[in-house]
C-alpha positions in Angstrom: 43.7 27.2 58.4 43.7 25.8 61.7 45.2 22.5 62.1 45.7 19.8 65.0 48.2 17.6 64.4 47.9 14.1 66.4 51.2 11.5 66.5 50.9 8.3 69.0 54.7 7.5 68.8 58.2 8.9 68.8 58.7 8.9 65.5 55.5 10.4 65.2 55.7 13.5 67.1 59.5 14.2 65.3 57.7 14.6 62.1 54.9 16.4 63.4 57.6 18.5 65.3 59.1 19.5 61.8 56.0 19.6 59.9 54.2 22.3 62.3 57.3 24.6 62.2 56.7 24.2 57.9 53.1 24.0 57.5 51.5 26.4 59.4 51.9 29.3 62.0 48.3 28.5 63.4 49.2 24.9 64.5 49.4 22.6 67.5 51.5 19.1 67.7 49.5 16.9 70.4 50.5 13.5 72.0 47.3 13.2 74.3 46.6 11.4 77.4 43.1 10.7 76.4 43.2 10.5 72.4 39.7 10.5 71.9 38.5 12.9 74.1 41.2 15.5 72.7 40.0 14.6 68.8 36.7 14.7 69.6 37.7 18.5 71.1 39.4 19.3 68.1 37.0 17.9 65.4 34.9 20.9 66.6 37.1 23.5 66.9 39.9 23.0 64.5 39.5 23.5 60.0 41.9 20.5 60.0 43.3 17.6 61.6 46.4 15.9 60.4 47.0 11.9 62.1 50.7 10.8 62.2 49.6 7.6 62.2 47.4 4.2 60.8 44.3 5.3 59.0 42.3 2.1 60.8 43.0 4.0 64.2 41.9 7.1 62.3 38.8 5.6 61.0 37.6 4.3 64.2 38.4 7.7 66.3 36.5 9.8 64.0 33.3 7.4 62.6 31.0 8.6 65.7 32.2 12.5 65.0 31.1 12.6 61.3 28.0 15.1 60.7 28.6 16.1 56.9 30.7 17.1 54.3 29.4 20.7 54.8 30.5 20.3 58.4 33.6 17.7 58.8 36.5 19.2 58.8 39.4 18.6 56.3 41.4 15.2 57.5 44.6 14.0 56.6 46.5 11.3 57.5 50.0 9.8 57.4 52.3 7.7 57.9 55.0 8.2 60.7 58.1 7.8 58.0 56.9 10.8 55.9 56.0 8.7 52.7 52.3 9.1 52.2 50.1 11.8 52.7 46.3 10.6 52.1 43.3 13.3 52.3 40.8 10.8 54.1 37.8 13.2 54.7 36.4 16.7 53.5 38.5 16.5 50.4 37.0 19.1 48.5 34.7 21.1 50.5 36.8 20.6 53.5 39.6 21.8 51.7 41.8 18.4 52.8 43.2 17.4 49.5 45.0 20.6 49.1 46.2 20.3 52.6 47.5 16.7 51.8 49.6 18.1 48.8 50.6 20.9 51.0 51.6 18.5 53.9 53.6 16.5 51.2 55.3 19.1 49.5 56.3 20.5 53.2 58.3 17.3 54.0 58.8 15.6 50.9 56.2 13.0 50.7 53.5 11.6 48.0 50.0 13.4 48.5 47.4 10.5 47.9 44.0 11.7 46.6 41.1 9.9 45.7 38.3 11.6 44.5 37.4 11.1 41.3 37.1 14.4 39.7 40.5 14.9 40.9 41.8 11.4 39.8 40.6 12.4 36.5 41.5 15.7 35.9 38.3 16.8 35.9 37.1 20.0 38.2 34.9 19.8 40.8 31.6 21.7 41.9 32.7 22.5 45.1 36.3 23.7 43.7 34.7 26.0 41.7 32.3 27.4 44.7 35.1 28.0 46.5 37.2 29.5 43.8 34.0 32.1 43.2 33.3 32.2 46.7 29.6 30.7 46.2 27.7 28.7 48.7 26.1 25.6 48.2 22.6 25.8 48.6 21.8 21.7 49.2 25.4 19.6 49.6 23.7 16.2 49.0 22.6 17.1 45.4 26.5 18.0 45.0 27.0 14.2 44.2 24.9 14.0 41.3 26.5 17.0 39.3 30.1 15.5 40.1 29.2 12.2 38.9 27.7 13.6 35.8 31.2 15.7 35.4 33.0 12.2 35.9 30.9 10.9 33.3 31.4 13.6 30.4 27.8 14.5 31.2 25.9 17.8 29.7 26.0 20.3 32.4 24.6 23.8 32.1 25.7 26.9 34.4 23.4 29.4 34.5 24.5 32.7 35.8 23.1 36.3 35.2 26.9 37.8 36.3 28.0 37.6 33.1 31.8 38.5 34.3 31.1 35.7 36.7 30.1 33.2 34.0 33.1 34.1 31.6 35.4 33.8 34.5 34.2 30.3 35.7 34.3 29.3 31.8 38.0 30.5 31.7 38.8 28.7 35.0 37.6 25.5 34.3 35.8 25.0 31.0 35.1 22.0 29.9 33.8 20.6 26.7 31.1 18.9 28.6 30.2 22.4 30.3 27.7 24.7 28.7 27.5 28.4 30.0 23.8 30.6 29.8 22.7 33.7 31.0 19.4 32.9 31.1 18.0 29.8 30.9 14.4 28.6 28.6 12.5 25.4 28.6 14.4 24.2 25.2 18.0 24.4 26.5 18.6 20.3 27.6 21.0 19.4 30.1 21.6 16.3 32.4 22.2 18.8 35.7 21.7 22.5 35.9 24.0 25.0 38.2 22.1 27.7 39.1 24.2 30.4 40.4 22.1 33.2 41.8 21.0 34.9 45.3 17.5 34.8 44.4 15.9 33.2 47.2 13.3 31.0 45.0 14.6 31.6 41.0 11.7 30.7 38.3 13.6 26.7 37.7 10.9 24.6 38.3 11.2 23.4 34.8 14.9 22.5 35.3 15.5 19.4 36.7 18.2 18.0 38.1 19.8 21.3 39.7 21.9 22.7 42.2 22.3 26.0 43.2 25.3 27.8 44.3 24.5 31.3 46.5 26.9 34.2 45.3 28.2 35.8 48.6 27.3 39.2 46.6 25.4 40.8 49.4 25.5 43.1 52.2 22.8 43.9 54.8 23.0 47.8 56.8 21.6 47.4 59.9 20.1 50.3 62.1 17.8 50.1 65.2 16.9 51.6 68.3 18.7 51.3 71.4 18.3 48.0 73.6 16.8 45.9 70.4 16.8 42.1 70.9 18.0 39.4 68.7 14.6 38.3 67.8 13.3 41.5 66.3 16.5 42.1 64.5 15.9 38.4 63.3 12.4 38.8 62.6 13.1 42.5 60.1 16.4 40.7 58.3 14.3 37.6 57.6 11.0 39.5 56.3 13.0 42.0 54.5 15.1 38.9 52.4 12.1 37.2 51.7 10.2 40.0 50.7 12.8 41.0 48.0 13.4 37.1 46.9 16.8 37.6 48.0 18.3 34.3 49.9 20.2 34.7 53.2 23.0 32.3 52.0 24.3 35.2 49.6 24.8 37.2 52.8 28.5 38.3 53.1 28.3 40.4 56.0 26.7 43.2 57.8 27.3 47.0 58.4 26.1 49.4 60.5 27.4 52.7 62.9 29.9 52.2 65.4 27.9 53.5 67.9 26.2 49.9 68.1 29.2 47.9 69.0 28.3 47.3 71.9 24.2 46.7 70.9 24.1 42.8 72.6 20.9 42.1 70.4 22.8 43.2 66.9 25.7 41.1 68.2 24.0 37.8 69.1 22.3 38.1 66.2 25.9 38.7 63.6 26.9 35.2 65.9 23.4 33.5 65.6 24.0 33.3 61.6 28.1 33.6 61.6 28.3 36.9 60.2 30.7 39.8 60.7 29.7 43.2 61.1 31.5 46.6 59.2 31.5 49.6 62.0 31.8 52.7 60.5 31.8 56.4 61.9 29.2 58.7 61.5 31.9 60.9 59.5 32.4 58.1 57.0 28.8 57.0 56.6 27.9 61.2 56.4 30.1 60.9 52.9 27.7 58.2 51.3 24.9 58.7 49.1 21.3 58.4 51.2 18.9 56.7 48.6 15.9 57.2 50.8 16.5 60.5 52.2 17.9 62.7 54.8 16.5 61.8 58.7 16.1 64.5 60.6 15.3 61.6 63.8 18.7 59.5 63.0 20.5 62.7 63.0 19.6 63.5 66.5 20.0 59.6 67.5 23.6 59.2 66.1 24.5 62.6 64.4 24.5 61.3 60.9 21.4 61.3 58.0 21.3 57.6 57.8 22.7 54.4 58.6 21.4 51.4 57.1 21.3 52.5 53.3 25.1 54.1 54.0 26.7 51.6 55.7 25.5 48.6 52.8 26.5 50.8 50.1 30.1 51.8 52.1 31.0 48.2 53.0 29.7 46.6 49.7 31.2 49.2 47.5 28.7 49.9 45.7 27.2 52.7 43.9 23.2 51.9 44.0 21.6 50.2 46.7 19.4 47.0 45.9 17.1 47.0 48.4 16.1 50.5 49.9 15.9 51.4 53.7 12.8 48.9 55.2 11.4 50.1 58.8 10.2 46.9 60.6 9.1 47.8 64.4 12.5 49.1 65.7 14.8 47.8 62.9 16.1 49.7 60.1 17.2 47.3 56.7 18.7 47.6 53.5 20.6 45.6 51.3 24.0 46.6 49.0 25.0 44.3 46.1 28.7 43.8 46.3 30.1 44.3 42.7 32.2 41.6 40.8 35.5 43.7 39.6 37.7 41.2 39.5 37.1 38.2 36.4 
């Protein structure tokens, strides 16, 4: 995690002195000039910010920077004799309540948290994304299932993964919590979690939901020389929709590491914040080629395939879900990623 911590006094900066030599190697201590300027700087490129100081000042630094719990990042503030730590903003999804008890167990102090599954004892739906490493499809609807946690509410999860499902039942069960494969118009529930990267799943019927996006998949990548962005876009896009897979269950990409320096492939990986597996032509000649031997992508890059290898090689997996698709000068296919670990 990368944190910015901000102190406005002496006192201040010796406890953020000790506490960045204890909390974290990827951590600066700033006194600024120009406070708001350097927060405002920091608010965009830091996972956390930690305030030595009054929340008030805090509050009124940081109102005009909020954007949304899916984009904030964690906040923590605290006061200059090391007494209280209080997670202010971006508690859960943020990940700033466990940086407040880490900050307070760092120096000694009492972490202060106030959300109300926490207060309660109660887990969270953004604890247990994060715990399953599942994305959340529409944050504002995240409200409504915590509050109907809060309130000892019937919630359903619904989740195909059936190792997945026992493994969120065993992390945070709750009597209150009711666990389906599949879901039919009898089962009743007050919210439904919908875990699944299917981009539009058969739950008109269900009602409240949410759904969480499994980070379960990888997209191989192969094109011709010189491609731009937009048609790499344009083949990723038609080739998700097409198999009612959603993009938000995207882990990463793969392809042949003769395209690390292809500027289209590139700026597309940064367009949608994804990183992109290289492998060598020796290692992607060991995988299996689901679609057949290519005599052309031989001669272009000296191996049979790259797309359908490269998915299945950085996924590790076995089958491929979606087999090689040719749009224009793009090659596509999609690995899932197997759950092994429950």
């Amino acid at each position: 995690m990368k944190l910015a911590i901000f102190a406005l006094t002496e006192n201040g900066m010796k406890l953020g002195g000790k506490l960045v030599s204890k909390i974290s190697d990827n951590s600066i201590l700033a006194n600024p000039k120009d406070f708001k300027k350097a927060v405002k700087h920091a608010f965009k490129k830091f996972d956390g910010l930690i305030f030595i100081m009054a929340a008030g000042i805090v509050v009124r630094t940081i109102a005009p920077l909020l954007k949304g719990k899916e984009k904030d990042p964690a906040v923590v503030v605290m006061d200059e004799k090391g007494r209280f730590v209080i997670s202010l903003l971006s508690g859960h999804l943020g990940g700033a309540n466990e940086l407040a008890k880490r900050v307070a167990k760092a120096i000694g102090a009492r972490p202060v948290i106030t959300t109300a599954t926490d207060v309660n004892n109660l887990p969270c739906i953004e604890d247990i994304a994060k715990k399953f490493n599942l994305a959340v499809e529409d944050v504002k609807k995240i409200k409504s299932v915590n509050s109907a946690i809060v309130n000892g509410r019937k919630v359903i999860f619904v989740d195909e993964n059936i190792k997945r499902l026992n493994a969120i039942k065993k992390f945070r069960g709750q009597q209150s919590f009711k666990f389906y494969k599949s879901i039919s118009k009898q089962s009743k529930a007050d919210v439904y979690v919908i875990i699944t990267n299917h981009l539009s799943p058969h739950i008109s019927h269900l009602t409240p939901y949410i759904l969480l996006r499994p980070k379960d998949l990888v997209v191989g990548i192969g094109c011709d020389r010189g491609v731009k962005l937009k048609e790499i876009e344009t083949a990723y896009l038609k080739a998700l929709k097409k198999f009612n897979l959603s993009p938000l269950s995207v882990k990463n990409l793969a392809s042949i590491d003769v395209k690390k320096d292809e500027k289209g492939l590139l700026k597309f990986a940064k367009k949608y914040n994804l990183e992109i597996e290289f492998y060598s032509k020796s290692q992607l000649a060991k995988m299996p080629l689901p679609s057949g031997f290519s005599k052309f992508v031989m001669g272009k890059v000296g191996v049979g395939g790259v797309c359908e290898p490269a998915a299945l090689k950085s996924a590790g997996a076995k089958k491929i879900l979606v087999k090689k698709q040719k749009i224009g000068r793009v090659t596509i296919a999609v690995a899932q990623i197997p759950i092994t670990k429950t």
